[in-house]
C-alpha positions in Angstrom: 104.6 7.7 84.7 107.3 4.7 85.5 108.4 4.7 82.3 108.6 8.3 81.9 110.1 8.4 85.2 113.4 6.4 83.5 113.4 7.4 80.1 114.6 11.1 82.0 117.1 9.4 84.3 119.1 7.4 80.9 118.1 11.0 79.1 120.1 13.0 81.9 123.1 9.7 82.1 123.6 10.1 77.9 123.6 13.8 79.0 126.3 14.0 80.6 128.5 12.1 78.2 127.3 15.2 75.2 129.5 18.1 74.6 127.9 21.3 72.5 129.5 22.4 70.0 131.7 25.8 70.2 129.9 28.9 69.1 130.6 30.1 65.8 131.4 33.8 65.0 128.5 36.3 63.8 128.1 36.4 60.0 127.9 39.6 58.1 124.3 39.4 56.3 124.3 40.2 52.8 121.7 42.9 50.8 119.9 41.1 48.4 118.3 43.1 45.6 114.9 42.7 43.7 113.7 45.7 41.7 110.1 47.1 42.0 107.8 49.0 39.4 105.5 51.4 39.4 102.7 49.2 38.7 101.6 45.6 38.8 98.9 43.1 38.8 98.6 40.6 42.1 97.6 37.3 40.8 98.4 34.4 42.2 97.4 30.4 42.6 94.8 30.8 45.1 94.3 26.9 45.5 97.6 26.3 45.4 97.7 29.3 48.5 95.3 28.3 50.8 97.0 24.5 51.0 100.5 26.1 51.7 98.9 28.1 54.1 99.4 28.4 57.7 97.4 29.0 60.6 97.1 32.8 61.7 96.8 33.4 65.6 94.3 36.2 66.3 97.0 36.9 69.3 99.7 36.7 66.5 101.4 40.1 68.1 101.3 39.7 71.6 103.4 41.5 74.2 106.7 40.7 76.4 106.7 43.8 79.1 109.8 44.0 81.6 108.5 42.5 84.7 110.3 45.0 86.7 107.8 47.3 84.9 104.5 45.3 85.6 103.3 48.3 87.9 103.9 50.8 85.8 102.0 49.3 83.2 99.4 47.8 84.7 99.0 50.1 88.0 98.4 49.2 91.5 95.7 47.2 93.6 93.0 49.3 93.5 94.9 51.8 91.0 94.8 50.7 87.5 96.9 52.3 84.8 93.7 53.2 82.4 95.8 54.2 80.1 97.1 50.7 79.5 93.3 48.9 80.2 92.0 50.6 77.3 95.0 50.4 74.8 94.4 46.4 75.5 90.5 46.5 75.6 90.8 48.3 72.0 92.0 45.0 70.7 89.6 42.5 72.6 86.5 45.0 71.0 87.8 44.3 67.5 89.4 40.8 67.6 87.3 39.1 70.8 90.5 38.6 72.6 93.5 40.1 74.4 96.9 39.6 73.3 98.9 37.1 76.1 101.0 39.3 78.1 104.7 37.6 79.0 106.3 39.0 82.1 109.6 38.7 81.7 113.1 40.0 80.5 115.9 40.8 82.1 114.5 41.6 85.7 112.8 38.1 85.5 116.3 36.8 86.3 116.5 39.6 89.0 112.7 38.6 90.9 112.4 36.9 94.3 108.7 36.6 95.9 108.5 38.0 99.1 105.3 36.8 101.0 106.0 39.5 103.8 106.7 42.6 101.7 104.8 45.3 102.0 105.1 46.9 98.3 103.4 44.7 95.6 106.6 45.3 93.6 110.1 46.9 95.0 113.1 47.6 92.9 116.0 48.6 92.9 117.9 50.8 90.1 121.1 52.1 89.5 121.6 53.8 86.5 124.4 54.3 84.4 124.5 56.6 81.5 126.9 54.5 79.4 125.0 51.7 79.6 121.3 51.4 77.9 120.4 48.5 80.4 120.8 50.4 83.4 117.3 51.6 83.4 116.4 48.1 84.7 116.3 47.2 88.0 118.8 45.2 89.1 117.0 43.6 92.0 113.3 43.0 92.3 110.7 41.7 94.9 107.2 41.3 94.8 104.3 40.1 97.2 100.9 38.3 96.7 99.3 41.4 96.1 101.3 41.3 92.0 99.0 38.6 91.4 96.1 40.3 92.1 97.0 43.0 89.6 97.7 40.6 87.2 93.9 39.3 87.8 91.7 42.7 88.4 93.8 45.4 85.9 93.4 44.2 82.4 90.8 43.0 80.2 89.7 39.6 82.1 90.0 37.3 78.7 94.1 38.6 79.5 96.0 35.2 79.5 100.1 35.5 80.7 102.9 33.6 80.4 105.1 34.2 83.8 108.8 33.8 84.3 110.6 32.4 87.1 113.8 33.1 88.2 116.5 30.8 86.7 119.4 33.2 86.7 120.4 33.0 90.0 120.6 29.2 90.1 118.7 28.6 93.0 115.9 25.9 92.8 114.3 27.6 95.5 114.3 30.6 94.4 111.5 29.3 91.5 110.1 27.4 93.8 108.8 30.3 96.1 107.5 32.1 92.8 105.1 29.3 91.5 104.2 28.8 94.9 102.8 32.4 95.0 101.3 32.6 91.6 99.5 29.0 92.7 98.3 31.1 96.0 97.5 33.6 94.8 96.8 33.8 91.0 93.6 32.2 89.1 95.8 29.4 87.3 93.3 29.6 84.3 95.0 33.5 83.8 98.5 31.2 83.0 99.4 30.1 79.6 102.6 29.1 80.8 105.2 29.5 83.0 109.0 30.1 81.5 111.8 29.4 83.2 114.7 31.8 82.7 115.5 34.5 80.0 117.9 34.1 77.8 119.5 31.2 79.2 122.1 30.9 76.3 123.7 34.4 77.4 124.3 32.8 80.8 127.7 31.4 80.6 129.0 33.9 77.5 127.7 37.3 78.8 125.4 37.4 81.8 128.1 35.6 84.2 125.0 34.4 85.9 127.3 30.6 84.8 130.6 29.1 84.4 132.0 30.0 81.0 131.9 27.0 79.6 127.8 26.4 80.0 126.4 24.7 77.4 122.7 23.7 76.3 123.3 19.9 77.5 123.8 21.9 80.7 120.5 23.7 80.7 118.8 20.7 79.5 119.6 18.6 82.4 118.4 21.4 84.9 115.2 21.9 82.9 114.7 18.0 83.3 115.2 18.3 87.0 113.4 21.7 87.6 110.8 21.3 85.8 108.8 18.4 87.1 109.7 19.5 90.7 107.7 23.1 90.1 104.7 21.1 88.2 104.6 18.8 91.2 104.1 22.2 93.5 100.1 22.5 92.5 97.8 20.0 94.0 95.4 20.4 90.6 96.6 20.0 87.1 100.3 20.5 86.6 100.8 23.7 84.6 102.1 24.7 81.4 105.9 25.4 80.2 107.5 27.3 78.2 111.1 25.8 77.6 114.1 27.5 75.7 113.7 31.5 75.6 116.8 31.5 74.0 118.6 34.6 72.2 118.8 34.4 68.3 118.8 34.2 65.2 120.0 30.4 66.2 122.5 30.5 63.7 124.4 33.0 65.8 124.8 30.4 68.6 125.7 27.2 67.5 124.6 23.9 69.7 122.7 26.0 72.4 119.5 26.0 69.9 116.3 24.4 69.9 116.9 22.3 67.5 120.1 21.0 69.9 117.7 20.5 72.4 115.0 18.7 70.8 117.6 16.0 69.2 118.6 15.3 72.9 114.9 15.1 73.7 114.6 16.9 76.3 111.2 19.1 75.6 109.8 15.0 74.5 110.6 13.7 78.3 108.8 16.7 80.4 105.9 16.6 80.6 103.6 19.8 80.4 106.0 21.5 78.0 103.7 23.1 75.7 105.3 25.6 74.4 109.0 26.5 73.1 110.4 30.1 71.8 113.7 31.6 71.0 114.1 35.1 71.1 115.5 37.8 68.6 116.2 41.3 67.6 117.7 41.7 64.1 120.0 44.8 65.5 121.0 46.3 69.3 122.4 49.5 70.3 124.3 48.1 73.5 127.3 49.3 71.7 127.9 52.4 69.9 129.6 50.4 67.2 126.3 48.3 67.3 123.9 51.1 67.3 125.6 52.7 64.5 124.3 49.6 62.2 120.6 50.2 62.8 119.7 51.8 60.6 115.8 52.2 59.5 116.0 51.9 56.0 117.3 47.9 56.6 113.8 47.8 58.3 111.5 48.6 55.6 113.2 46.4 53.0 111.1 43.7 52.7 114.0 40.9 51.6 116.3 41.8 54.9 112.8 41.0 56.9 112.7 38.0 54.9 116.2 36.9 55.5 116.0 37.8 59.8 112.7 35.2 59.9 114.0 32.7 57.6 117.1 31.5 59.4 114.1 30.4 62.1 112.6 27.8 59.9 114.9 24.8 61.9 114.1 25.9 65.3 110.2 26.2 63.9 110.6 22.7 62.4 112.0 21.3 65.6 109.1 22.6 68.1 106.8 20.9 66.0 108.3 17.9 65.8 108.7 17.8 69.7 104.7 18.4 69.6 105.0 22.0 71.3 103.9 25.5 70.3 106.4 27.8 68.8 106.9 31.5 70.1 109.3 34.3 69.4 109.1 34.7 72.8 110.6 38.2 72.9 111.5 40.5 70.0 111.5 44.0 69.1 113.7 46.1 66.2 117.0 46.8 68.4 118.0 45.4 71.7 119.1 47.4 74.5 115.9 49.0 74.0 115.8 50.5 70.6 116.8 53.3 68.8 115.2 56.8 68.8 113.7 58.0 65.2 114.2 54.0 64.3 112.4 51.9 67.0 109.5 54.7 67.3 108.2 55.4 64.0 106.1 54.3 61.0 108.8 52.8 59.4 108.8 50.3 62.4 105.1 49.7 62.1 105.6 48.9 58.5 108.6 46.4 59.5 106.7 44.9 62.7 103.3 43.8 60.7 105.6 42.6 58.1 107.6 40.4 60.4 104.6 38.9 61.8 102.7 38.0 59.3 106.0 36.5 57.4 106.9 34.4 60.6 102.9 33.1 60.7 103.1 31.9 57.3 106.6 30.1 58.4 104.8 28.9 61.4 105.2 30.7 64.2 102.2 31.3 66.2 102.8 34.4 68.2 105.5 36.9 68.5 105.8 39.0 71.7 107.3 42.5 71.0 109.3 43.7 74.2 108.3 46.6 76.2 109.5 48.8 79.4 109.0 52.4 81.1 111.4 55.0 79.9 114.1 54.9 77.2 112.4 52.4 75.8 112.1 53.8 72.3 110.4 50.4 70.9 107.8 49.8 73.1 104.4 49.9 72.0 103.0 52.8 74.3 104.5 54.6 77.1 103.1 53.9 80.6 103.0 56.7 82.5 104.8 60.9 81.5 108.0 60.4 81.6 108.3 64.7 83.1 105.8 67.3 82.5 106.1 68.0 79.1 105.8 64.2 78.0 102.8 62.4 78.9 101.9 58.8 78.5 101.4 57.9 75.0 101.5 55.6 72.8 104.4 55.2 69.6 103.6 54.3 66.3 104.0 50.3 66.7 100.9 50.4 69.0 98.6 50.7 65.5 99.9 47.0 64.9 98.0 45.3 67.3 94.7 46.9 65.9 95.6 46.2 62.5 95.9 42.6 62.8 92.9 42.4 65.1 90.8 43.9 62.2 92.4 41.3 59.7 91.3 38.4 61.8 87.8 39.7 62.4 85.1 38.0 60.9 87.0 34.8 60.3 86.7 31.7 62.4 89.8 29.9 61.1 92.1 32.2 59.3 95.2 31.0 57.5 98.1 32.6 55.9 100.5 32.6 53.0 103.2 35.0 51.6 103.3 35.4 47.7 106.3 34.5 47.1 106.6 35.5 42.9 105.4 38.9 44.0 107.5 39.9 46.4 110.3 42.8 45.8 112.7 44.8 48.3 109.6 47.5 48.7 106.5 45.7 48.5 105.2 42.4 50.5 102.3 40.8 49.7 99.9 37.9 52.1 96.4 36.2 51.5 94.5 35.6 54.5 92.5 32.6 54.2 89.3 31.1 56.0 88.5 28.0 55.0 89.4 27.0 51.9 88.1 30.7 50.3 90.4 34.0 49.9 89.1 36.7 52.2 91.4 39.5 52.3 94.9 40.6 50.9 97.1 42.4 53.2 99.5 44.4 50.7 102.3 46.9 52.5 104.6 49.4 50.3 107.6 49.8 52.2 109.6 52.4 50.5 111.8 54.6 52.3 110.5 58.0 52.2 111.5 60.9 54.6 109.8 63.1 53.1 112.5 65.6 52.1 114.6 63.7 50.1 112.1 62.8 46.7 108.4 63.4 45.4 107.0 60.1 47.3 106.6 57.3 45.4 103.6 54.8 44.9 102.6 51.7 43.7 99.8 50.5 41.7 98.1 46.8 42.2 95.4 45.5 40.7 94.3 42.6 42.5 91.0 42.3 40.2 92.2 38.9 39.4 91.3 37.5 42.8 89.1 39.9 44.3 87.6 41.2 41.2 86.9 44.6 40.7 85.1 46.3 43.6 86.7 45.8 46.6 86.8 47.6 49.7 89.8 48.2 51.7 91.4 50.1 54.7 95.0 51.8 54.8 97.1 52.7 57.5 98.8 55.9 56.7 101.7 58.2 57.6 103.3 61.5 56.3 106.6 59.4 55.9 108.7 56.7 57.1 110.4 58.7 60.0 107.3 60.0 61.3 106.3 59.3 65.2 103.3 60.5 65.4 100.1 61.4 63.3 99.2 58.0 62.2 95.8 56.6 61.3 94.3 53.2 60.6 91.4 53.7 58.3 90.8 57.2 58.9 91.2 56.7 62.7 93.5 57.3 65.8 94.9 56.4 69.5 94.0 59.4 71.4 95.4 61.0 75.0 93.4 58.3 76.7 93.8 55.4 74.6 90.4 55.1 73.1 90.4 55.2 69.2 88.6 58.7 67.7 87.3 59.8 64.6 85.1 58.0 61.9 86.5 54.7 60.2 87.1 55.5 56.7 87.0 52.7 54.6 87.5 53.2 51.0 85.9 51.6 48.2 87.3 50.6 44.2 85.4 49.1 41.1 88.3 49.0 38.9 89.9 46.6 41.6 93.3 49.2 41.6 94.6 50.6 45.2 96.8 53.2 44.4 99.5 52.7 47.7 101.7 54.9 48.6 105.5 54.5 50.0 104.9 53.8 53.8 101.3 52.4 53.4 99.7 49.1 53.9 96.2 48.0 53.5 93.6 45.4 53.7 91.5 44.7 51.0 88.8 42.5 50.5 85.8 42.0 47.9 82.8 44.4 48.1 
């Protein structure tokens, strides 16, 4: 502990002597082009496969809710939002556990504890129709009572990773939070605790620091913060989540992971299990933004591949620093999404696909953002929004279940993309448990809006590694555009959030799935 004690003190002295690097300007991505065909065979090296592979988290999609909309999703002491309960109690009944829910965003930055309060969560909003953010409250309290629902109003396996103020700069602040959750909160509930939201936005667009913040600036406060809010519990010090910054990291220079762990900070505090950087690969916070999203980017394959890949240093360096990586928050668009993009199949498509590409590049779970109202990428929709729109959920939802159906059965599943077989419309991944293939998760992403061409479809025969009679399931959808009337395997989310109608799974001896555009599955040998 001595020694630990000074290797921080000469960390935070060689600190102060480092200056990051200025941050570069945005680079324009560019299409890349690989042409698909009507019909093809999937056969791969399966040996080769399974030792590239990489571990796949059963909690792979998780979820990020805006913690000034904890309430709302979750419900009241004594008042649970059922809704929500079941949507999250369909996943532990296929997969055996919940996903971890962070609680977070940009009202994290905005949250005080109030012992004395008498709501379990008050906020304040102002909102501003020119500006998609202004949905959010801009000041937030909560009492002991928050905890509770965090305890007694979702499935009980339900895990969370909590975050503190850091925004405001004020240590005590922080303080007073942990202190709560340590009071009040079953500590075995906490994954970790993360300090701050996108802390790299602090100095360049938040104002919430001077302008000339850098990431040996936040190092040095995580170094002093840190080990004073582990030192708050009297048991075993809790967990951390460190970084949380906004990416791709390429679009911010220095303030990066990677930066951080070469100056060692992550390596010197102790209980730092985790890090995560954050991303959205579009935002509609300007109109000149928003008119770039645009859903057919989504569903091509290659731009998925080219948004996860520029992750693979920050992956590399939370590994090396012996931590966990997260992409911590994430969803299709920030400023909360984009209507007839964020909410439709095309995004479901695009969301599995991202996932599963950033678990075979290492990333262990991804949490997709969600809030109450407007926010056209969340996953359901807590509460009716007036009388003629009920809570519900959107299309992304079906995400969730499918990968909880992938995982089940497996003890230690593992994942790898193939590569060769990959075009702009088709993705293809073998799941792995043990050293055997189990199951092939194959999506057809083609655009198709149903008005524009007779859709198209693809033909794979994956008799080569499955052999010929296989079994699989399909998730399904008139179109790309469409928000509603999807199925997975035959079945459906209903009013209530419990899953209705027969599972449908369908069956081949000839080992061909005929799939059309919009469609995934997950096949297996029968």
């Amino acid at each position: 502990m001595v020694i630990k004690r000074f290797a921080v003190i000469a960390l935070l002295t060689a600190l102060n002597g480092i200056h990051a690097a200025p941050t570069p300007q945005l680079f324009k991505r560019e299409d890349q082009l690989s042409l698909s065909v009507d019909s093809s065979t999937v056969k791969f090296d399966v040996a080769q496969g399974v030792k590239s592979s990489s571990r796949l988290n059963p909690q792979l999609i998780s979820l990020s809710i805006e913690l000034g909309n904890t309430i709302d999703f979750f419900g009241d002491v004594g008042k649970p939002n059922e809704f929500s309960r079941q949507l999250l109690q369909n996943i532990v009944d296929r997969s055996g556990t919940s996903p971890v829910l962070r609680l977070g965003g940009n009202t994290q930055d905005k949250t005080e504890f109030c012992e004395n309060c008498p709501d379990t969560l008050h906020s304040i909003i102002k909102v501003d129709p020119s500006n998609p953010l202004s949905t959010e409250a801009v000041n937030v309290t909560i009492n002991g009572a928050f905890f509770q629902v965090m305890e007694e109003n979702v499935p009980p396996t339900t895990q969370y990773i909590f975050g503190l103020n850091f925004g405001n700069n004020t240590y005590e602040t922080a303080q007073t939070e942990i202190d709560g959750a340590l009071k009040y909160l079953d500590q075995s509930r906490v994954l970790a605790y993360e300090l701050g939201n996108e802390a790299n936005l602090y100095g360049s667009y938040t104002n919430k620091r001077p302008k000339n913040w850098t990431v040996v600036d936040y190092g040095k406060q995580m170094l002093e913060w840190i080990p004073q809010l582990s030192a708050r519990t009297a048991g075993s010090p809790p967990n951390f989540q460190l970084g949380s910054f906004v990416g791709p990291p390429t679009y911010f220079g220095d303030f990066s992971l990677l930066q951080l762990t070469k100056m060692g900070v992550p390596q010197n505090i102790e209980g730092v299990k985790y890090i995560a950087s954050y991303g959205y690969p579009g935002n509609v916070c300007t109109n000149a933004s928003a008119a770039q999203v645009q859903l057919p980017d989504y569903v091509n394959h290659l731009k998925t591949v080219e948004f996860v890949t520029q992750y693979q240093g920050e992956i590399v360096a939370a590994k090396s620093a012996g931590t966990v990586f997260h992409i911590g928050e994430t969803n299709s668009a920030g400023c909360h999404g984009m209507d007839g993009v964020s909410n439709t199949m095309g995004a479901l498509l695009w969301e599995i696909d991202y996932a599963l590409l950033g678990a075979t590049l290492g990333v262990d779970r991804l949490f997709f953002h969600n809030g109450k109202g407007g926010f056209y990428y969340s996953m359901w929709e807590p509460l009716p929004l007036d009388a003629s729109t009920p809570a519900h959920i959107n299309p992304t939802y079906y995400s969730m279940l499918f990968i909880a159906d992938l995982v089940s059965g497996m003890t230690v599943p593992t994942i790898s993309r193939i590569v060769e077989l990959d075009t702009y419309d088709l993705a293809h991944y073998a799941v792995y448990d043990g050293h055997g293939l189990r199951k092939l998760v194959l999506l057809n992403t083609h655009y198709h809006n149903g008005t524009t061409e007779t859709r198209p479809s693809h033909t794979l025969d994956v008799s080569s590694v499955l052999g010929r009679n296989i079994k699989f399931r399909r998730l399904a959808a008139a179109n790309t555009v469409a928000k509603s009337g999807i199925t997975w395997a035959g079945q459906y989310v209903d009013s209530s959030g419990h899953i209705t109608g027969d599972s449908a799974v369908e069956h081949a001896s000839d080992g061909l799935i005929r799939l059309l555009a919009s469609e995934a599955v997950i096949v297996e040998t029968d």
